[in-house]
N, C-alpha and C positions, 0 to 999 in steps of 0.2 A: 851405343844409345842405351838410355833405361831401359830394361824390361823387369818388373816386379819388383823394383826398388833396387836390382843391380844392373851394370855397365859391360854389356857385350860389345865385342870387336864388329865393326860394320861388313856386310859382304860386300865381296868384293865384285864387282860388274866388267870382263871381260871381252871383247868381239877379238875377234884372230883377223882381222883387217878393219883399217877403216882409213876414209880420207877425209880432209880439208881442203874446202876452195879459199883462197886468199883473198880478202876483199880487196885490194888493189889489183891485183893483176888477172885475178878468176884464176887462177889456174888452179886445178887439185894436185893434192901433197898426198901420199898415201904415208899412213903413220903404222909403225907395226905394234904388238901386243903392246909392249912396252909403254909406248908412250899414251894409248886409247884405252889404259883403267881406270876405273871409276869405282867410284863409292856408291850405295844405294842413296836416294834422300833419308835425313835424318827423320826418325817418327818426333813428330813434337806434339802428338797428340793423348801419348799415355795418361796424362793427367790433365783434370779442368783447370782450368785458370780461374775458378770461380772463386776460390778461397782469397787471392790476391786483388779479384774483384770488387770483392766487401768486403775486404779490408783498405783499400785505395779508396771506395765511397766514402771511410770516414774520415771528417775533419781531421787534419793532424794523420793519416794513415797511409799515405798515396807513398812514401819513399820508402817503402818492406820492398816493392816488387823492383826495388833499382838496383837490390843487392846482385854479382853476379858475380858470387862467389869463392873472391879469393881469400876471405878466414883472415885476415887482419884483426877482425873483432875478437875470436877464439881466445888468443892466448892472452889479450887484454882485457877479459871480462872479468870480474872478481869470482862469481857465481861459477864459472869453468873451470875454475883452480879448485875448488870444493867439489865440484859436481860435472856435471857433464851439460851444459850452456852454452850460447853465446847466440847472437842477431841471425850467425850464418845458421845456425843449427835450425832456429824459428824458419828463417825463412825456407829449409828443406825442407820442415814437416808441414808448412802449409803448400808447398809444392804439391805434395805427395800426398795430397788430400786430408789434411788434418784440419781439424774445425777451430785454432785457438781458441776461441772464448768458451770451449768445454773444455781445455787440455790443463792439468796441475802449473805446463813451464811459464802458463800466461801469468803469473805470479810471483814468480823469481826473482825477474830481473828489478835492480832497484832503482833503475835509471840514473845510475852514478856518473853515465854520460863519457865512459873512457871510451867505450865503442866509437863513438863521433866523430874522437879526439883522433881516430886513427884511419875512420872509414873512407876512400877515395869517393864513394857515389853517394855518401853522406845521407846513409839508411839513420832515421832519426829515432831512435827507441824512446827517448822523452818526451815525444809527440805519440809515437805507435802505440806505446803499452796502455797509459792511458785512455784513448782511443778506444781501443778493443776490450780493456777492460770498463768502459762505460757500457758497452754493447753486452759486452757478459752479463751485469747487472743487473743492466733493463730488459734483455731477451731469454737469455737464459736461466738464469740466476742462480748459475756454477759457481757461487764465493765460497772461500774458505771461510770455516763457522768461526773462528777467530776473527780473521776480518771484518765480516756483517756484525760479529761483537761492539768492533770500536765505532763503527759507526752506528749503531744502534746508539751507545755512551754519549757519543758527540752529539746526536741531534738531541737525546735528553736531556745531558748536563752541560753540552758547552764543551766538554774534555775527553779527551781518548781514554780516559783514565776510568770513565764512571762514576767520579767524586762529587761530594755537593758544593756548588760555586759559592757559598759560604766560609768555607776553608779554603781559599785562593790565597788570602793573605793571612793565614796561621803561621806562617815560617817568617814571619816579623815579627813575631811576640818575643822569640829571644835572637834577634840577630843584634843585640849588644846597642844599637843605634837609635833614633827615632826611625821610621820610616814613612814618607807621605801619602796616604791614601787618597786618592782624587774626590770618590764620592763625601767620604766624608770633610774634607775640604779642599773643595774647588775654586778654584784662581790657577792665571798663568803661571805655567812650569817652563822651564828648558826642557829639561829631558827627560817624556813620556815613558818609561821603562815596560817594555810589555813583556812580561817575564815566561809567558805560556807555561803549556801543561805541565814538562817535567821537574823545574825547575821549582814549579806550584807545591806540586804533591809529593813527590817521589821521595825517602828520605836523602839519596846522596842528590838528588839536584837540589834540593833546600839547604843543603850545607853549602853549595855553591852559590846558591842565592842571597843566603846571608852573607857569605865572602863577597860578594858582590858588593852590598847594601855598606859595609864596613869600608871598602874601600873607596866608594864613592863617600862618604862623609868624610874621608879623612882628604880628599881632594877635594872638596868644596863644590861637589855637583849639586847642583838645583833639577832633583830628578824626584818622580811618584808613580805611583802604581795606579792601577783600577781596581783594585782586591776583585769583590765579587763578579764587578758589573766584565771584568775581562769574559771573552772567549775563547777558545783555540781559533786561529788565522786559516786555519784547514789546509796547509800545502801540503800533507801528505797523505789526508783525505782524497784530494785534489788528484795526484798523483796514481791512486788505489784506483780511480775509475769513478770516484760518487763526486760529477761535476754540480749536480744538482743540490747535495750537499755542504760543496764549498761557495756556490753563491747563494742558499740561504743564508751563509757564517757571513758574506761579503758585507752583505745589507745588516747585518745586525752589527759588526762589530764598528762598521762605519756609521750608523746611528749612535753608537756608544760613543764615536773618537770626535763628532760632529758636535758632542755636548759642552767639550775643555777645549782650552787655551795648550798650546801647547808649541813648540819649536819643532821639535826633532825626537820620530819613534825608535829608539834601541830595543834591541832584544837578545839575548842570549843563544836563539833559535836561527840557523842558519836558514832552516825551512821558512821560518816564519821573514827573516829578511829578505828571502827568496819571493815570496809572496806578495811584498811590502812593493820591492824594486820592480818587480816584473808582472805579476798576475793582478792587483789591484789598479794599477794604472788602465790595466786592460778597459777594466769596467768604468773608468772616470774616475777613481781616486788615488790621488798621488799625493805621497807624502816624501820627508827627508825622514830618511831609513839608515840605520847603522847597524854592526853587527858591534855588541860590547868591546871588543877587542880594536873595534874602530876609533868607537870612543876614547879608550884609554889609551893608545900606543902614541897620540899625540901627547900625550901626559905623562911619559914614561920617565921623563928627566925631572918630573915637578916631585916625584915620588920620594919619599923620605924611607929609607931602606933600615930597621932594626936587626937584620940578621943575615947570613948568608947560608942558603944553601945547599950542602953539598949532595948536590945528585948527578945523575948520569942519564941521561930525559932523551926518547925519540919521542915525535910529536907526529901524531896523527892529524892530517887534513880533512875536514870534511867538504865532504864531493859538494855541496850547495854552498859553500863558501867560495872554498878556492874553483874547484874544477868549474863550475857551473858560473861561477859569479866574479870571478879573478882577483881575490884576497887571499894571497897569499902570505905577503909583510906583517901585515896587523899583529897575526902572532906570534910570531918569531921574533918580531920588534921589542913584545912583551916579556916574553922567554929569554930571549939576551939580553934582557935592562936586568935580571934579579941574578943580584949577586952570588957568586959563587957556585960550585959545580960544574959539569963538565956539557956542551952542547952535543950533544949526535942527534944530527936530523935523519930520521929513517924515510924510510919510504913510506834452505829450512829441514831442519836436519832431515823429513823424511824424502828428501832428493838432490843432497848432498852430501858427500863422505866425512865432513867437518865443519861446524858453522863459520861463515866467513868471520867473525869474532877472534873465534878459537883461532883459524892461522893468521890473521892480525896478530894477534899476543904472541904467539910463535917467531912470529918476526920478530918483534920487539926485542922480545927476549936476545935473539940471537944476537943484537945487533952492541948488546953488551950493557945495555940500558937498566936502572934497577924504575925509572921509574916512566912510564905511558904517559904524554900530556894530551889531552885535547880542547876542543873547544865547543863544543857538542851536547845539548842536552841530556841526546840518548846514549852518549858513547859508552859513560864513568861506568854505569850497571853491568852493561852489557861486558864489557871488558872486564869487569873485576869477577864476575859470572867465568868469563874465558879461562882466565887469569887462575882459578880454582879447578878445573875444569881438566885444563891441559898439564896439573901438576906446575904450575909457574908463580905459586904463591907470594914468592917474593919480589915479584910486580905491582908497582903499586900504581893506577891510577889516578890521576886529579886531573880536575879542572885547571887553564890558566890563571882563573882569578882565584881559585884555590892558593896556589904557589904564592900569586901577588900578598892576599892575605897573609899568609905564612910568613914570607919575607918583612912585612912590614910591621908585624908583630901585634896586629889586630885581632885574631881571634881568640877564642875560648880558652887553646891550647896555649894560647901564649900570655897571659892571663896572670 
């Protein structure tokens, strides 16, 4: 049994005689030492059950206390491979009287959802974390001063970034194309493009966004933007614990979508399709939601190809696309239409031995690859950061529509 956090051997309970009367026939059996030893009862009282308590009270929280502990989750968590994590670990230190919503590990996990994928009593961390981290928020208000950052950003600008929604659509003035702005002329569209934060601001997702813009004109999309009036969709606001935050963004961004004509919203943002397909509906609005690679992979044979090529590409998934949302094809559909090159598909620093990033790119690498694909807003930085980092410079990151651009001979570079 536990005593102070470790596991002693039980005593053992002894009598030098003892008998059984048979319930059929009454008669007593006398049994010798041997077979009349016992074990003490187990203490099951060393710890409250209070912490599994409140955390079972909230929405989304009740499947933390179902865990019973065979560590499936451990070797599958990304966070555990860097650091020292995973569902089972959370639910020992709330065992053993730990407060989460004061503790650094409430923060870690990034709800990538592989635990799920493997847990037999189907401990939900994509319900829990969030959960517990609203309660942080609101009761204690343990945030990491980076994170109350972005959402400070968010509620003022709209963006995680902090930028003026002014500049939402600056990365059209040279993406080589026209591009259509809604505000400034509205009429029915096909394809709503909601391009969110990184892709807005960031300089490598604006090069992605112009490859975007370029290869939709050269396929004949009837797609536009919102420039200023967009705002962040908040799914990973959402996610952080600020629920309160994401359905303010709910009602505003749906007073903004309720103004146009429009078919079908794409985006770039796994999260933001994530939010589209699943968490909008919640509230009453449902749209037809795509992830870009949706859009295009039906298009992939219409594509007029200028160049081939040659690289040697593992392609990173992201968890809100595929794991989460079961798009898998889309990009690989993409990635094997552009000609030439070789396919191989692969597989917070202050409490982790290496940023999950950092052994990403390490794979990669290993895998013999010169260049990372993904399909991911946040991934290109963060990897080309890794990519410098772990000494692996000659990795190169892009985006899919990056590639697509490149092959087709529409950008700048090919010029």
């Amino acid at each position: 049994m536990p005593t102070g956090g470790r596991k002693n051997p039980p005593r053992a309970v002894e009598k030098e005689t003892a008998t059984v009367a048979s319930p059929i026939s009454g008669r007593e059996v006398e049994l010798p030492a041997m077979w009349n030893r016992m074990f003490e009862p187990r203490v099951l009282t060393d710890y409250s059950p209070d912490g599994f308590a409140a955390i079972s009270a909230l929405p989304g929280g009740e499947s933390l206390e179902w865990c019973y502990g065979c560590g499936k989750c451990i070797p599958v968590c990304p966070v555990d491979v860097v650091g020292d994590y995973g569902p089972r670990k959370l639910h020992r230190k709330v065992q053993t009287g730990t407060d989460l919503t004061a503790d650094p590990d409430l923060w870690l996990c990034t709800t990538c959802g592989n635990c799920l994928r493997v847990c037999p009593k189907e401990v939900d961390m994509i319900q829990i974390m969030p959960a517990v981290r609203e309660t942080a928020l609101t009761d204690s208000g343990t945030v990491p001063g980076e994170l109350q950052d972005v959402f400070e950003k968010t509620f003022r600008y709209g963006n995680a970034l902090g930028e003026n929604p002014r500049r939402r659509a600056q990365w059209t003035r040279t993406a080589g194309v026209p591009v259509r702005i809604l505000p400034n002329d509205p009429g029915p569209v096909d394809v709503l493009f909601y391009v969110e934060d990184y892709w807005s601001y960031h300089p490598r997702g604006q090069d992605a966004a112009r490859a975007f813009a370029r290869v939709a004109a050269a396929l004949g999309i009837d797609w536009a933007i919102l420039g200023h009036e967009e705002k962040t969709l908040g799914d990973s606001q959402r996610l952080a614990g600020e629920k309160g935050l994401f359905d303010a963004l709910v009602e505003d961004v749906t007073a903004t979508l309720a103004k146009y004509e429009f078919a079908r919203i794409v985006t770039p943002d796994p999260h933001a399709f994530n939010a589209l397909i699943k968490e909008y509906p919640k509230r009453g609005h449902t749209f037809e939601a795509l992830h870009y690679t949706q859009l295009l992979a039906p298009l992939a044979g219409q594509i007029t190809w200028a160049r081939e090529l040659n690289l040697k590409v593992t392609f990173h998934d992201p968890c809100y696309l595929g794991r989460h949302n079961g798009e898998y094809d889309a990009p690989r559909t993409l990635i094997q239409a552009i000609p030439g090159g070789m396919w191989l598909d692969g597989f917070t620093r202050n409490h982790a031995a290496e940023r999950l990033s950092e052994r990403r790119v390490r794979e990669a690498a290993q895998t013999g690859a010169d260049t990372l694909v993904v399909c991911c807003p946040y991934e290109v930085s963060r990897f080309e950061d890794a990519a410098k980092s772990t000494g692996n410079d000659h990795l190169r990151v892009r985006d899919i529509i990056e590639l697509i651009d490149e092959a087709m001979g529409l950008g700048p570079a090919n010029a």
